[in-house]
N, C-alpha and C positions, 0 to 999 in steps of 0.2 A: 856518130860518125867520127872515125878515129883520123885524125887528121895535122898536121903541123899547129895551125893554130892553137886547136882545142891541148897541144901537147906543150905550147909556149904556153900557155893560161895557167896550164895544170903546174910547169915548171917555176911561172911567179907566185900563184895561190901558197906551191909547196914550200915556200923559203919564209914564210913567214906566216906567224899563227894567224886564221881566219875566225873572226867572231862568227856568233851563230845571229848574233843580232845587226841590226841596221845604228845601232850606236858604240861597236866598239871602237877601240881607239890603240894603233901600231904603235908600238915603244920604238920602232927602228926609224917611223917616216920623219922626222924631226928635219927641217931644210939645211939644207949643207952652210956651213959659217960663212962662208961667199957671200949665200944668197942674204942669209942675215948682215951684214954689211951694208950691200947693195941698198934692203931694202932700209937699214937707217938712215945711209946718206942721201936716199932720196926723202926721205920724212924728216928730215933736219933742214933737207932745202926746199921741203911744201912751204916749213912750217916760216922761214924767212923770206919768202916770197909773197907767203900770203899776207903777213903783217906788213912787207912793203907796198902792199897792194890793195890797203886799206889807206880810206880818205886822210888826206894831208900827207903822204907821205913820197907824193910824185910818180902815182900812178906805178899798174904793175908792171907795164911797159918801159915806163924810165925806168924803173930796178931790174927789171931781167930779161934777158935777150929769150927772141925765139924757142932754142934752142933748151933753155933752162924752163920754161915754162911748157915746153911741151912734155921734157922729162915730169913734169911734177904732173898734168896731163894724164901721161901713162900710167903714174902711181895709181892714179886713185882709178882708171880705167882696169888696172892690175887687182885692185881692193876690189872692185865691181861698185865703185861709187861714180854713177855717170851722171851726174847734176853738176856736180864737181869738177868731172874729167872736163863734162861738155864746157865750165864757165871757162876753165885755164887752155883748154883745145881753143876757144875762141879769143882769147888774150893773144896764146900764140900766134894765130894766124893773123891779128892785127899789127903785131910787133913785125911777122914776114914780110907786111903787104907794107912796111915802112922803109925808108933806106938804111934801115939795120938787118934786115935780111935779104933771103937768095932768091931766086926762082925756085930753087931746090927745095930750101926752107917754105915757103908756100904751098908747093905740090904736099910736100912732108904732111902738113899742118892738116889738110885739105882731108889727107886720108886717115891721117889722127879720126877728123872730126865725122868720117864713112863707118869707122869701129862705134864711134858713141851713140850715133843714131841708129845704126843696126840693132844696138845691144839695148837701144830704147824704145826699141821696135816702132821708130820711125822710116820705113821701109823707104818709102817713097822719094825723102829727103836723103837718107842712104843712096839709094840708087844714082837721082841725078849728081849729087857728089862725087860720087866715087867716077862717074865715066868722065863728069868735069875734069878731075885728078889725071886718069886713065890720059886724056887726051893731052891733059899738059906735060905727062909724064913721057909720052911717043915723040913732041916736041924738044923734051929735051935731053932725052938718052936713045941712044940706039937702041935697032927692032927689038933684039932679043934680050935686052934689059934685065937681072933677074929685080928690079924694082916694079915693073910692068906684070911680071908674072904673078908677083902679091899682090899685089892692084886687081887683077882677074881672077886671083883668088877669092879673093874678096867680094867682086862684084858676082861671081858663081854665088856665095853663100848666099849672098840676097835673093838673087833669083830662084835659089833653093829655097828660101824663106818665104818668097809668096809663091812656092806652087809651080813657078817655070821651071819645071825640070830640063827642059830639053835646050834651052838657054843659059841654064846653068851649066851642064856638061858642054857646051860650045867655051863657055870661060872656062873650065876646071881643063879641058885638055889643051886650049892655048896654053894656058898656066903650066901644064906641065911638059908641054914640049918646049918650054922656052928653060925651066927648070933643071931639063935633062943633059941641054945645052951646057949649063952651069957647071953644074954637081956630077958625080959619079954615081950611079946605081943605086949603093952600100949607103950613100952619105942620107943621114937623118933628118935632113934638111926633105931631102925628097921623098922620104917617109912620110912628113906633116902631111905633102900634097895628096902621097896616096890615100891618109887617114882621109879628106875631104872628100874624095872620088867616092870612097867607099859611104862615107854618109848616105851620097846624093846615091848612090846602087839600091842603098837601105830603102831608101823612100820611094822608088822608084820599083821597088818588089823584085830585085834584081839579084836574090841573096845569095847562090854560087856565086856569082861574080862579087861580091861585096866580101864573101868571105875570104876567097883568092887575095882581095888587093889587102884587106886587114893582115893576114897571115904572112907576108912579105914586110908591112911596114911596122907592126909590134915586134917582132925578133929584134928592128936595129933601133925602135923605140926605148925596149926594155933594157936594152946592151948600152945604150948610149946614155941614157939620163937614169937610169938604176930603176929597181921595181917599186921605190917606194917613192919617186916622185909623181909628184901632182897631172904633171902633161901624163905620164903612164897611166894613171887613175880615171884620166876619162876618158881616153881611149879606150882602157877596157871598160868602161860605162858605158862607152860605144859599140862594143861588141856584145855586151849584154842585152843590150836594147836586141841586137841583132839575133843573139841565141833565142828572146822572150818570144819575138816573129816566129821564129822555127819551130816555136811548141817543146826547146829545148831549156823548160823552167828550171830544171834542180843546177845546170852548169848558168843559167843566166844572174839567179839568184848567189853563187860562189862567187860570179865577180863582182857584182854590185855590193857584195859585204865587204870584201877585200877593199875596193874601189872607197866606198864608204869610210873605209879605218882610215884609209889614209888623207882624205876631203876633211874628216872631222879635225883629224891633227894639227892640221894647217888653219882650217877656220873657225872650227868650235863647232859644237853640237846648235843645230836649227838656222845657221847659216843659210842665204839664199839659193848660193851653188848646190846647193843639195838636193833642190827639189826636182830636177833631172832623174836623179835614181832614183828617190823617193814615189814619183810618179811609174816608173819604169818595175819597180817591185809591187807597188799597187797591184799593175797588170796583172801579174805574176801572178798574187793571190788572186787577181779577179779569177783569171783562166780554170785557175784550181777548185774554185767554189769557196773559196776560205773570205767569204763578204766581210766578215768583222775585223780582225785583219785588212785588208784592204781600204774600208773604210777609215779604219783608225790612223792609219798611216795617210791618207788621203784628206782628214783633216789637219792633220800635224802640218801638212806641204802646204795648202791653200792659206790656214795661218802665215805661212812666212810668206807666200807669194802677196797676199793681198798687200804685206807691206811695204809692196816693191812693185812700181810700176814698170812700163817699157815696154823690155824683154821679155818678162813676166808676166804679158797678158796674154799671149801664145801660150804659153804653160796655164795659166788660171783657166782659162778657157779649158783644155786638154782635161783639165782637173774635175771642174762639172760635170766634163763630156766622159769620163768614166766613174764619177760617183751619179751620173742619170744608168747608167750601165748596172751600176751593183744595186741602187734602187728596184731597177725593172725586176732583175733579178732575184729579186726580196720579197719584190709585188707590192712595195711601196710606190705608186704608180703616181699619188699627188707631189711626193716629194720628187721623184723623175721627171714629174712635168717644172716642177720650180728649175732644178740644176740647169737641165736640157736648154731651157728659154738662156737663164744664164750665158751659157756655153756658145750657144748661136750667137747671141748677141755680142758678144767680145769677138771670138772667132770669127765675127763678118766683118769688123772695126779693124781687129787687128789684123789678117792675115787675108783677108779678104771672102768674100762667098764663093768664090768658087777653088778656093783651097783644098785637099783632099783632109786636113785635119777638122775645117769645117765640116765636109760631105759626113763626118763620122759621127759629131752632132745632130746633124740634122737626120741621120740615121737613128737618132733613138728619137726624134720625134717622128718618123714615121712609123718606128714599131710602138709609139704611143696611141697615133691615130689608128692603128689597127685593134688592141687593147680596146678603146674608145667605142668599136664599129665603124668608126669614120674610112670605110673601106676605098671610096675613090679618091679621098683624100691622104690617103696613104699611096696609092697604087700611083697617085702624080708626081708625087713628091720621091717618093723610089726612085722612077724613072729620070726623074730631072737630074739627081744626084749620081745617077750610072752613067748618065751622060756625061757630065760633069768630070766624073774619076775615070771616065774608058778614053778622052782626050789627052791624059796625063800619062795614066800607070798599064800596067800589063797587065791582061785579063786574070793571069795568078795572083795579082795586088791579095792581100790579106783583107784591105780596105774596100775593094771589089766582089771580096769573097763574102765580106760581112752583108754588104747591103744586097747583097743576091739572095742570099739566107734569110734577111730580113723578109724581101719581097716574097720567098715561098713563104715563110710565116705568115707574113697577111694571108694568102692564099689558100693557106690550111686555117686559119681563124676563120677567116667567111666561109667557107667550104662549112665548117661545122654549126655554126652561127647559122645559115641558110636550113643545112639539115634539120638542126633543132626545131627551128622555125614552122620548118616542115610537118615536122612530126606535132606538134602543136597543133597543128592547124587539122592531123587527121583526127587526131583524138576529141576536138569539138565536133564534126560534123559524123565522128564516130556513133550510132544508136546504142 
């Protein structure tokens, strides 16, 4: 479908050469000397903060205000180093709660410390933080705050994160009617918001509407921060994901390599950020039938994820949940069962059981119990999991579409299975 988006895509792809692999690397995406600056003067004051902040030296409170210790905070929340972020997010916010800091400085701190546990896929901890924040942030700024509106931005991700979609879009459009108030249309600021709408559309099986909002917020995306930075890169990682949904692989695949040049530039080759596309081009091959490929790539990402907790265990999980997928597919059926167990098991830990990323796990163990014979044991577990995903998403879900599919497959396995049986049984009493 020819359309605005799919022609701003085509307009960044075309500016700049695209590898044909998932490891090349842009000569042009290099960060602007600004940002090199920026990011030395904050790694020259991690690096005096932290040594002031080692025993004997009067504690890292007496060397540095709030305000510096959160900046160092961000660095390393910026690096995706959150053991780190979380120890100096919690320096800060004791340094706020002293008479060296503000109410401000506190709120500040609060939702510092909402990004680290999100990002550590401590949901739960995220959530009552952030509406703690949330509430102390209504106390001390007015209604339409644009600090209140990040605040519900933030608290939408989380609830998009365990699965509440429909509480999520109640934060995401506060957010952005409090945003619009702010900003002008045009302004890229209210672009980011739309990027998050369109997530939650994504997940939601919403994709005209997901495509609409992306196609309005990459044009002053790609205009405002250029085609070779990083915030552009996974935006269209975000659209790719979206085109893969579509059954639209050969444009999903252009941008995830594009997207990829320019991720590796900045963080090197097998960096953790990466396993996003990495997992997202898997698909890709799976859809296509190209198993070896997909697996191969599907090991490379689980390597880097298992080195990485958090966050990480959303994606590790997702990871098993489509190498049980290219197994079944293989008809490596014991190795399917190993992943699949995996995959449930994390995905119930981390995002909970009644997640639709979970239901898609648990979907290749019912198309194992069906394999197995285990026919009413399959035919249970189907149902509990439609149930499950028709609460959330639209009966067009992809995710809806899969375990429906599954469930006729049980139905034509026993169906055949019985006949055989059948026939069996005339043939002995056959003369």
């Amino acid at each position: 479908m020819q359309n605005r988006i799919k022609k701003e895509s085509m307009r960044i792809t075309s500016e700049l050469p695209v590898s044909n692999t998932m490891t090349a690397v842009s000569r042009t995406s290099a960060p602007r000397w600004w940002e090199r600056v920026v990011v030395g003067i904050l790694f020259v004051t991690a690096i005096v903060c932290a040594r002031a902040a080692q025993p004997g030296n009067g504690g890292a409170n007496a060397a540095c205000p709030p305000k510096t210790l959160q900046a160092i905070a961000r660095f390393y929340m910026a690096s995706g180093d959150y053991d780190k972020a979380e120890n100096f997010a919690n320096k800060a916010l004791d340094a706020a709660l002293t008479k060296e800091g503000t109410e401000e400085d506190t709120t500040s701190c609060l939702i510092d410390l909402v990004w680290v546990y999100k990002n550590q896929g401590r949901l739960f901890e995220a959530e009552k933080t952030c509406l703690l924040g949330l509430q102390l942030q209504q106390q001390l700024y007015y209604k339409d705050h644009p600090y209140i509106a990040y605040t519900l931005r933030i608290l939408g991700s989380i609830y998009q994160a365990q699965g509440r979609y429909s509480q999520a879009g109640e934060s995401l459009d506060r957010a952005m009617t409090i945003i619009r108030k702010c900003h002008s249309a045009d302004d890229p600021i209210v672009a980011s918001f739309e990027v998050d709408i369109a997530r939650l559309l994504v997940a939601e099986g919403r994709f005209a509407e997901a495509e609409a909002t992306y196609e309005r917020a990459i044009r002053l995306i790609s205009d405002y921060y250029g085609i070779d930075h990083l915030y552009t890169a996974g935006v269209l990682g975000d659209i790719a994901k979206l085109y893969y949904l579509q059954g639209r692989y050969d444009e999903a695949e252009q941008l995830l390599n594009y997207a990829t040049t320019i991720q590796q530039q900045v963080f090197g080759q097998g960096h953790r950020l990466l396993v996003p596309n990495q997992l997202t081009m898997a698909k890709i091959y799976q859809a296509r039938g190209e198993s070896k490929r997909a697996e191969y790539i599907l090991a490379d990402a689980l390597a880097v994820a298992q080195n990485n907790q958090g966050s990480f265990e959303p994606l590790k999980g997702e990871i098993f949940t489509v190498m049980a997928e290219v197994y079944l597919d293989s008809g490596r059926y014991n190795e399917a069962q190993v992943a699949c167990d995996k995959a449930i098991s994390i995905l119930e830990k981390s995002v909970g059981p009644d997640s639709d990323i979970t239901a898609m796990a648990i979907n290749c163990q019912v198309r194992l119990y069906a394999l197995d014979g285990k026919y009413d044991q399959a035919y249970e577990l189907g149902c509990q999991v439609l149930t499950s995903l028709e609460t959330a998403l639209s009966p067009s879900h992809p995710s809806i579409i899969a375990v429906n599919e599954t469930m006729c497959l049980t139905q034509e396995v026993q169906t055949v299975a019985q006949v055989a049986k059948t026939d069996e049984k005339s043939r002995q009493f056959t003369p």
